[in-house]
N, C-alpha and C positions, 0 to 999 in steps of 0.2 A: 633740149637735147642738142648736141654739140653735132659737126661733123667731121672735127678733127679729132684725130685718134694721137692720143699719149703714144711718142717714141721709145718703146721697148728698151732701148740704153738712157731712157730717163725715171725706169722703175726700179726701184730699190729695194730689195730681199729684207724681208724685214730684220734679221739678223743684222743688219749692214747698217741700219738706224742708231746715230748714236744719241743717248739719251741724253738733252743738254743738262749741264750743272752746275747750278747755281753758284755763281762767285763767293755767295758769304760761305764760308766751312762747316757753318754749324746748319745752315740751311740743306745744305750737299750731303750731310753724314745724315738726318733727316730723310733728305729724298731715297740715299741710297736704302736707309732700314726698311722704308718701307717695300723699296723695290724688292729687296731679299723676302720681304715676309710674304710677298705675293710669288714669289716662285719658290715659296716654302725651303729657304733657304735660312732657318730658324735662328741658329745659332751666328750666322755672318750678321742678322735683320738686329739680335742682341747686341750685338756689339757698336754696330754703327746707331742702334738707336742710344743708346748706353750715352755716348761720344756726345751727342744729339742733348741731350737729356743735362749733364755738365756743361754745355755750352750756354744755354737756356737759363739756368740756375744762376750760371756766373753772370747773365745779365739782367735775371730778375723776370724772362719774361713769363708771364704767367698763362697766355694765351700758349705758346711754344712749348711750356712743360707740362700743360694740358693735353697737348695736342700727342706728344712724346709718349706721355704716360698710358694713354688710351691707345698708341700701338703699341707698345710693349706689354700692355697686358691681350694684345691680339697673340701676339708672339708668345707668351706662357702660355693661354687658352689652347692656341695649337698645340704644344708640347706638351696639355694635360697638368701643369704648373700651377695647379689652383692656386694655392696659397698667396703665392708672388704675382698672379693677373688678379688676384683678389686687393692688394695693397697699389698695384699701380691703375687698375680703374677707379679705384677709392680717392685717390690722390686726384686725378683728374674730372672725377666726381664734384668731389669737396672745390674746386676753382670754376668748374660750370656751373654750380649751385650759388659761387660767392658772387660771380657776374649776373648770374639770373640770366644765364642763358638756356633759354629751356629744352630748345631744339636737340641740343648738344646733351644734356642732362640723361635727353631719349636716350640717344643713341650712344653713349656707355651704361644707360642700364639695360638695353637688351642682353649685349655682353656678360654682363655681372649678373644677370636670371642664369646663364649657364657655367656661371661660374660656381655659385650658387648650390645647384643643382647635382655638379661635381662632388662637391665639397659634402655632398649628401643635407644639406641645411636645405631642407623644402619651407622651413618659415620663412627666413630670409628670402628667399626667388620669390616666395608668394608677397610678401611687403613689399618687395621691390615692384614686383607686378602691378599692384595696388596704386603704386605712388605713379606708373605710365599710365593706367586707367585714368586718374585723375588728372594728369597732364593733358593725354590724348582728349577727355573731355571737355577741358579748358578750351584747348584746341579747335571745339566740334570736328574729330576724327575720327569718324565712326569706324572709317576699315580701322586705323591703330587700336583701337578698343579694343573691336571684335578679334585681332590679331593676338592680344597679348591675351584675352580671356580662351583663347584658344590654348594658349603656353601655359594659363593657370588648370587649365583640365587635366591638360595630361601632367603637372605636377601632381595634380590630387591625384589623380590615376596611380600612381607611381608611388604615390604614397599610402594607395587603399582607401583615399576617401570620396567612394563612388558619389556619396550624397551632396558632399562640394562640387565635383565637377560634374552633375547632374545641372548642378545650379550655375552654374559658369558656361554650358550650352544652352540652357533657356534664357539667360540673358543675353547670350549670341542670338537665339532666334527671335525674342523681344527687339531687339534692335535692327535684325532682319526685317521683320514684322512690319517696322515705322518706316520701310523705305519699299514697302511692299511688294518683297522679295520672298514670298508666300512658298513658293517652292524650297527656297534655302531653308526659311524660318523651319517647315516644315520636316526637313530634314536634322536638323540640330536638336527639336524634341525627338525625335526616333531616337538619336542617340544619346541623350537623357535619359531615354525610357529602356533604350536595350541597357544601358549599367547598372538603372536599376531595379531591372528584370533579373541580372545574371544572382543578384546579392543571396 
């Protein structure tokens, strides 16, 4: 702990903060899209990611139009845009897949389960589900597992197939179980058992 106290005329309202930007153009239209899609400022975040997206292209990069494509299908997902967050997750899909980056691979297909989902295609979100189970495992992940079997439930729920997602909480508790989380596991068969109690 300090004893000097920060002088009042050297705190800055955060309003008053200006956000640096980046000298390259196509890295700034970038920053900017993203800033708009976090203050849900949709259609500006489209446009400077748009900008972002053409810059990238014209120089081939494939990290950069990965990176673009997966916030712009942020920015249709918000706007309820299936189709179009459906073709630009795809897109930056297919370039995290071709690097074998896996990490990344996750984290547009969380996205793409609710796009999925929209889209009313409960196969699709469930393969996708599948293909993180298998990664998260690769991984030893046990919360991303139990996380995404958690989002396979309530598809099957939603879909009417109590006896899948019956089966998608005792495998949540089986894995509970091996970390001898006996109180959780035990809870996850209850609610196995009350779905297919209700049938």
């Amino acid at each position: 702990m300090t004893d000097t106290l920060q002088s009042i005329g050297s705190i800055d309202p955060a309003s008053n903060k200006k956000v640096e930007r980046s000298d390259d153009p196509v890295e700034a239209e970038y920053e900017d899209g993203k800033r708009f899609y976090e203050n849900e400022e949709y259609g500006q975040a489209a446009v400077a990611l748009h900008n972002a997206l053409i810059g990238y292209e014209e120089r081939k990069d494939e990290s950069g139009i990965a990176n673009v494509c997966n916030q712009l299908g942020n920015v249709c997902l918000a706007r309820k845009e299936y189709e179009n967050a459906l073709k630009h997750y795809q897109r930056a899909l297919d370039i995290c897949d071709g690097s074998y980056d896996r990490m990344s691979v996750l984290a547009v297909s969380k996205p793409l389960v609710a796009v999925y989902r929209g889209l009313g295609q409960s196969a699709k979100a469930i393969a996708t589900c599948l293909d993180m189970v298998d990664l998260y495992q690769d991984n030893r992940d046990p919360q991303g597992t139990v996380t995404v079997l958690e989002e396979m439930a309530s598809i099957y729920i939603d879909s009417g197939e109590k006896e899948k997602a019956a089966d998608s909480y005792r495998t949540i508790a089986a894995i509970h179980k091996n970390f001898s989380h006996n109180n959780i596991a035990a809870s996850f068969i209850e609610k196995a058992d009350a779905l297919l109690s209700d049938s």
